[in-house]
Every structure is written in structure tokens, then in C-alpha cells.
N, C-alpha and C positions, 0 to 999 in steps of 0.2 A: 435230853434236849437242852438247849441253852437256855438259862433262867436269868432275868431281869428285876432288880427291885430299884424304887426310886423313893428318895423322902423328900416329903411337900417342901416346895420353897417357891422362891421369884422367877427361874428363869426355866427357859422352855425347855423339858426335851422331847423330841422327834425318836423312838424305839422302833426299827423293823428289825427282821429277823436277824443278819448279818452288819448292820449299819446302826451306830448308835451317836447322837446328835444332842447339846446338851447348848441352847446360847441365849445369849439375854438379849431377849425381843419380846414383844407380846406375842402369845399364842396365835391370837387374833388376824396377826398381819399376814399379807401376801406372801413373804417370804418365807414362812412358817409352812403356807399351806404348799408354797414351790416345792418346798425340801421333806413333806410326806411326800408328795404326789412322786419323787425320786427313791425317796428311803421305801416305801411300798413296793417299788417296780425293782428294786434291787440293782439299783444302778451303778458305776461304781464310784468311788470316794471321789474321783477329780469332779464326777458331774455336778454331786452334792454342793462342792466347794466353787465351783464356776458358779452358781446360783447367791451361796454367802457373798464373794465376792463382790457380786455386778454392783450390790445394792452400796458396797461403800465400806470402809473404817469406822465412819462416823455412825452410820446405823446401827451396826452389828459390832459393840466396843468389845466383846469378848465372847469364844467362843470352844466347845471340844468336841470335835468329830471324827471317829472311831471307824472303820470296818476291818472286819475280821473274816477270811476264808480260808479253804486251802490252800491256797498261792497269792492272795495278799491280807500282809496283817499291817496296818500303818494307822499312824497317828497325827491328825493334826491340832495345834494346840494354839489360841489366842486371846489375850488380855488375863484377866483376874479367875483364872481356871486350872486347876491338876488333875494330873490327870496321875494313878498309881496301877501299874501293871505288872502282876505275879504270874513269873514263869511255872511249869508245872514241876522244876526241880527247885521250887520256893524261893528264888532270885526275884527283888524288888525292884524296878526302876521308876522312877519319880521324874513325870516331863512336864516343865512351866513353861509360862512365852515372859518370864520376868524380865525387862529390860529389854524386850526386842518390840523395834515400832511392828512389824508387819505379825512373822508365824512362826513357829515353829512345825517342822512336818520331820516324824521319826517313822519307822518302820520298826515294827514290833516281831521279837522272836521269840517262839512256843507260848504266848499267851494262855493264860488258864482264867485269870481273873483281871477282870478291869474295875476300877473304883474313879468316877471321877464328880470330883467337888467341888462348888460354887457358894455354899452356904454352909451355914452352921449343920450340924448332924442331928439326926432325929430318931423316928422310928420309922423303919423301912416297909416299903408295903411290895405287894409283888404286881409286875406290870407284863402282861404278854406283847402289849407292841400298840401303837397308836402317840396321840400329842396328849403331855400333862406340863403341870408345872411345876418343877421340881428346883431342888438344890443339890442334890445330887443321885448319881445315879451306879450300880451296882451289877456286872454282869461277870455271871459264872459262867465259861462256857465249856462245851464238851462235845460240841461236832466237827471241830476241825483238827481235833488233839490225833484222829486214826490215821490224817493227812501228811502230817507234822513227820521229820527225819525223826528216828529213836533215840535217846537222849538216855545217857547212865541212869540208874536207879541210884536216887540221894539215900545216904543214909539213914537220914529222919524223913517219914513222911510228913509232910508236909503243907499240900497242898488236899481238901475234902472233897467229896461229893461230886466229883467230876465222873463222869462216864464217859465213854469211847465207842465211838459210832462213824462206821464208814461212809466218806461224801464225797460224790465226782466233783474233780477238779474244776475249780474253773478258769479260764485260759485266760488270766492277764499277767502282765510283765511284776515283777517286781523287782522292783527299784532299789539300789545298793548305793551306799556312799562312794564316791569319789574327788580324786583329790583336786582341786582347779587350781588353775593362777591365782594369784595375787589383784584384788580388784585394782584399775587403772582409773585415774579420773577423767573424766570428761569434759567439753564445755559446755557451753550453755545451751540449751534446747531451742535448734533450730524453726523455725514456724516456716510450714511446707503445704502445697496442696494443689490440688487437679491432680494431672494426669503426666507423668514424666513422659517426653520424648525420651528419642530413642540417641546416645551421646557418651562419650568417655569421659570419668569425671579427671583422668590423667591419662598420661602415655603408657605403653608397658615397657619398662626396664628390666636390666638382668635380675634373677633371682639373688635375694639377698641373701646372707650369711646365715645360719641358725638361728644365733644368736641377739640380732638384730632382727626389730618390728617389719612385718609385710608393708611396702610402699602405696600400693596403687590396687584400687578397685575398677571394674568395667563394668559398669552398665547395659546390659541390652534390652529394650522392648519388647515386647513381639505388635502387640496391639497399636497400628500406627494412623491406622483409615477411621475415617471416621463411622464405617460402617462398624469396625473394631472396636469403638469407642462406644459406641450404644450397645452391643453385647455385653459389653466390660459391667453396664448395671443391669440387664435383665435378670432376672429371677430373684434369688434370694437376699441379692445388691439394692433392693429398693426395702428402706425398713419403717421399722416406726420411731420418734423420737422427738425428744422436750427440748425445751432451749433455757438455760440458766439467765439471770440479770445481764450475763456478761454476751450472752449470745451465741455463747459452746452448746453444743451440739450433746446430747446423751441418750439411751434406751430409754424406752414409756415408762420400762417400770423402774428404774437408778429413782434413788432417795435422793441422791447429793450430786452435783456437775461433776463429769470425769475428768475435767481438765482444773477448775478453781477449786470443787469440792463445795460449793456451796448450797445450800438447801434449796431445791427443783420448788419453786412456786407449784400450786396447781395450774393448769391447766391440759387444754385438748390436746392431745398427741398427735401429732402429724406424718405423713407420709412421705418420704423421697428418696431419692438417691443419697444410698451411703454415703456418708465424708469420709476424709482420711481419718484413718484409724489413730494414727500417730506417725511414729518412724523408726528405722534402723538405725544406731549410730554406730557402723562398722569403726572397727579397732583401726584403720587408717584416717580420721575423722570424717571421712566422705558419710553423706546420709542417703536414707533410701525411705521415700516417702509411703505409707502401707495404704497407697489406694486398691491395690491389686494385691493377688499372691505372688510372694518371692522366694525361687529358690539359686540356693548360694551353692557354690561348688569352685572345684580348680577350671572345668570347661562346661558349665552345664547346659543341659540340650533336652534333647524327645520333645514329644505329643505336650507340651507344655503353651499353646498358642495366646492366651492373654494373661500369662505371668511375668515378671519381672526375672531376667537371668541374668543374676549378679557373679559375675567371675573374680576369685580370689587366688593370692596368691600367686604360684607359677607353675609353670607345665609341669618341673622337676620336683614339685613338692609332695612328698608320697603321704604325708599324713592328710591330706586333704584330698576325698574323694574328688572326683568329675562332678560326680551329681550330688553334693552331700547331704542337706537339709533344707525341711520346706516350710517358712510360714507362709499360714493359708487363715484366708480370710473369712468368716461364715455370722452375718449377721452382725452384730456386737462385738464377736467374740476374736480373738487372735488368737492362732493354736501353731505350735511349733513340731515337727515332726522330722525325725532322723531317717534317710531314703535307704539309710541298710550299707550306710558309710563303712568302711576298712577301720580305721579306729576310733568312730563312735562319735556320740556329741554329748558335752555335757553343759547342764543349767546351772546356774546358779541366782537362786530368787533372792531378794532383800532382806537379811536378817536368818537365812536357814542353812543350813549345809549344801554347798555343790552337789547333786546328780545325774549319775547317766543315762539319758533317753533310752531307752529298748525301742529297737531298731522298727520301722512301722507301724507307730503308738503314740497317738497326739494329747500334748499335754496344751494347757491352757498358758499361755502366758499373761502377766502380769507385768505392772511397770516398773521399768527397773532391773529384770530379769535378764543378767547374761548368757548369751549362747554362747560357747567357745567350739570351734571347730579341731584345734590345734591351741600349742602354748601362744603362736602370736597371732593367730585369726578368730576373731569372736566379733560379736555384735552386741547391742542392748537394746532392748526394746525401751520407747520413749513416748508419753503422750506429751501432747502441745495444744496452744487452741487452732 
């Protein structure tokens, strides 16, 4: 089985069986106990990370969270953290977030051993799984090695104590690098809100050259009655939420304003109808405000009734599905999803490598994160107050 040691230090980690979590927070806080009540249920690494998240930069200054199965091994990595991961053909790789404002997030291959360090070194104790305070932390593993493609035999062994033991898979996508554009810059972040009518934000013109940027975005509706209008916040549209000095809108439980970043006073958390999330800043400057879900495509259509259906591109453009991608809305959270597009969509978040979505598999976005649907159709997602 997989063995875990950790030596005493300042900062938290969170130990389950497959998911290992190492950040500097008090043990004590709310976010600590979010991310067992995740790491316990075995959930997987994006949940863990939407929870780090909500709470802010400024909360959570540095942090190392780890899961390892047979079909995903990945690492993500942020502030004053290493993280050291030995292959079982005894190959080292060494992953820091030095110099990067947001994260870094790697995917890990044949893992045998992980070491990750926050503190000075000590003497190592052993941990089967639960919350300590640690500096750092120590994982041997050996249930997912029987999982793992066959790999040469090194000529020096190398790697110790590992055992091999059969595990059913479990079904989630893993994520590969991929190459993106060239970031473009942007203007300045429009301030948007309600509910868009239904309007062209240009004309449609002939399709352009390759070579040259897509011109024109089309906006359609669907939701226009005001019967439509009051669906649009039933159910899980109505949340809870603080208000900063400045009178931005955030989650009950956000440390910091999501739009200023400032420190949430106490007080009682309130009820209403969701605000706008932010916005789209599609690669033609046109925006697209996130009261609703939106999904982008060259003609997009169906069972889609109080989403936003944003038309790109042109009828002759074969890299860009009909129905390509979808963000959708759920609580706090903006989550981006690929509909099973022909060539794919990929992200690229702030500070980490370009990735491409697996096709039916919602990832969380964050601000700043480019979708690109093709070289000149993409989006960014943008908060504003």
C-alpha cells in the first residue's frame, strides 16, 4: 500500500489515500476542513483546487496539491513550495511556482515517489491519512505502478520498497500539453450587467482569409419574456453572499472581494439572485456578459432555452464546431466545457502551460483564463464589479 510520512513543521497538510495537500493556512480554518471533507471522499484534484481557489491568493499565499491514480497523476504547485517526484526508472523532476503570480499545474509520469517541502527537514514520522502540521511531506507509492504503461528495466535499481498491486481504473480524462497562440492583449475591462437582450453586436460579412482575425460575433438570446426572466434565477441562481467596502458582491465563505480583493469585513451573509459573474472578452473585442450560460460555436442550437448562443466565425470555417463549447454557470463557480468539438478546445490559465479540454469534462475557470477554439477565435474570461 501507499506509505505516507510527514515532518512537524508550520503548514497544513490534508493526507487521503490517493490526494495529498500540503498549504499554509491554519489547520483550524474553514478551508482546511472544506478540503478533508474533498480529500476523504476522493474527489478529484480540480474539486480540491476550486475550493483553494474561492478563498483568494491572499489567503492561501502558497500551496502543493498532489493526486495520484491510474489515469490521473498531476501536480499543482503555488508560492514558496517543491515539490520532488521520482520516476520508477529513478528520473527526478523538481516543480516550483518561482516567479509565477498564479500556479503552476504539471501532470506527472510513472510516479513512485513524491517529496514535497515547505520547511527545514527533520525527522520523519509516518501518517496513514487525516490533518497535521507539517513541513513537509513524503509519499511512497505502489498502487498505481500495476496501472502504469511498462517501462525498460534501468540498469541500476534504483528506486526501493515499492510493491505492485492491481487497481481499477478510474475514468477521468488526462490532460496533455498543448501548443496555443500567442497571448493578444486586451482592453480594459468592460463593467456589464442584467440581462442581455437578444441583438447583433455587428453585421455578418464574408469569411476572412486564414490568416487574418475573425470580424464579427452574433449574439442570440433565447430567454426574452419575462416569464423567461424569472426562470433564468430559480433554483440554484439564488445564492449566498458578502459585500466588500466597495460593494462587490462575493461567496459567504471568499476571505477577500473577488473583484477589489479586499478583506470581506464580517458580517451576515445574505440571499439573492446571482450577479453577473464577470464576462467573455471574445477575440473580436465584442463582450459577453456571464449572467447566464454560454455556449460558442460556428451555428449553435438544441434544447439550449435560457443560454446565451454566441455565433463565431463563419459557416465555411471547419475548425470551429456548430456547437463547440460551453460555459455554464453553477453558484459561484464558472466552469468551461468542450461539447465534443472536431478539433478540440484549449485553455490556457495565467502563468501555466496551454491545455486541452477532454471532450465532456468541466473544468473550473478562473480569471484571466483563455479559451481558444481555433488560432483566431478564443475568449477570456474577465471579472469586473
Amino acid at each position: 500500500m501507499t506509505a505516507v510520512e510527514y515532518v512537524p513543521g508550520t503548514w497544513t497538510a490534508v493526507v487521503g489515500e490517493r490526494t495529498w495537500l500540503l498549504l499554509s493556512v491554519a489547520p483550524g480554518s474553514d478551508l482546511v476542513r472544506r478540503c478533508w471533507e474533498l480529500v476523504r471522499a476522493d474527489e478529484p484534484l480540480d474539486e480540491v483546487l476550486a475550493a483553494i481557489v474561492h478563498e483568494g491568493f491572499r489567503a492561501v499565499s502558497g500551496f502543493a496539491l498532489v493526486r495520484v491514480t491510474a489515469t490521473e497523476q498531476r501536480a499543482v504547485v503555488r508560492g514558496e513550495v517543491q515539490l520532488q517526484a521520482v520516476t520508477r526508472s529513478g528520473a527526478v523532476e523538481e516543480i516550483t511556482a518561482a516567479g509565477v503570480a498564479t500556479w503552476v499545474d504539471r501532470g506527472l509520469d510513472d510516479v513512485a515517489l513524491l517529496r514535497v517541502t515547505a520547511g527545514p527537514g527533520g525527522t520523519a514520522l509516518p501518517l496513514r491519512g487525516g490533518v497535521v502540521l507539517a513541513g513537509e511531506l513524503v509519499v511512497t507509492l505502489s498502487d498505481v505502478a500495476a496501472a502504469l504503461p511498462p517501462q525498460p528495466a534501468p540498469q541500476t535499481e534504483v528506486v526501493e520498497h515499492t510493491v505492485v498491486r492491481q487497481e481499477e481504473p478510474v475514468d477521468l480524462p488526462v490532460v496533455r500539453d498543448h501548443v496555443a497562440p500567442p497571448p493578444v492583449p486586451r482592453p480594459a475591462l468592460a463593467r456589464t450587467g442584467g440581462v442581455i437582450q437578444s441583438f447583433d453586436w455587428a453585421p455578418r460579412v464574408a469569411a476572412a482569409p486564414p490568416a487574418e482575425p475573425v470580424t464579427h460575433t452574433v449574439l442570440r438570446t433565447n430567454a426574452t419574456s419575462p416569464g423567461d426572466t424569472r426562470m433564468l434565477h430559480a433554483g440554484n441562481h439564488r445564492v449566498r453572499a458578502r459585500r466588500c467596502p466597495s460593494g462587490h458582491l462575493s461567496s459567504d465563505y471568499a476571505v477577500h472581494c473577488r473583484v477589489c480583493e479586499v478583506l470581506l469585513p464580517d458580517q451576515v451573509a445574505i440571499v439573492l439572485d446571482r450577479p453577473v459573474l464577470g464576462l467573455l472578452r471574445m477575440s473580436t473585442g465584442d463582450t459577453i456578459a456571464l449572467d447566464r450560460d454560454v455556449v460558442v460555436g460556428r451555428d449553435p442550437g438544441g434544447d439550449r432555452r435560457h443560454a446565451n448562443l454566441v455565433q463565431v466565425g463563419s459557416e465555411t470555417d471547419a475548425e470551429i464546431s456548430r456547437t463547440h463549447v460551453e460555459v455554464r454557470l453553477e453558484g459561484w463557480d464558472v466552469l468551461v466545457r468542450d461539447l465534443g468539438s472536431t478539433n478540440g478546445t484549449t485553455i490556457s490559465r495565467p502563468g501555466c502551460p496551454p491545455e486541452q479540454l477532454a471532450p465532456h469534462i468541466e473544468q473550473f475557470l478562473t480569471p484571466g483564463t483563455r479559451v481558444s477554439l481555433s488560432e483566431q477565435v478564443f475568449f477570456t474570461f474577465e471579472v469586473g464589479g
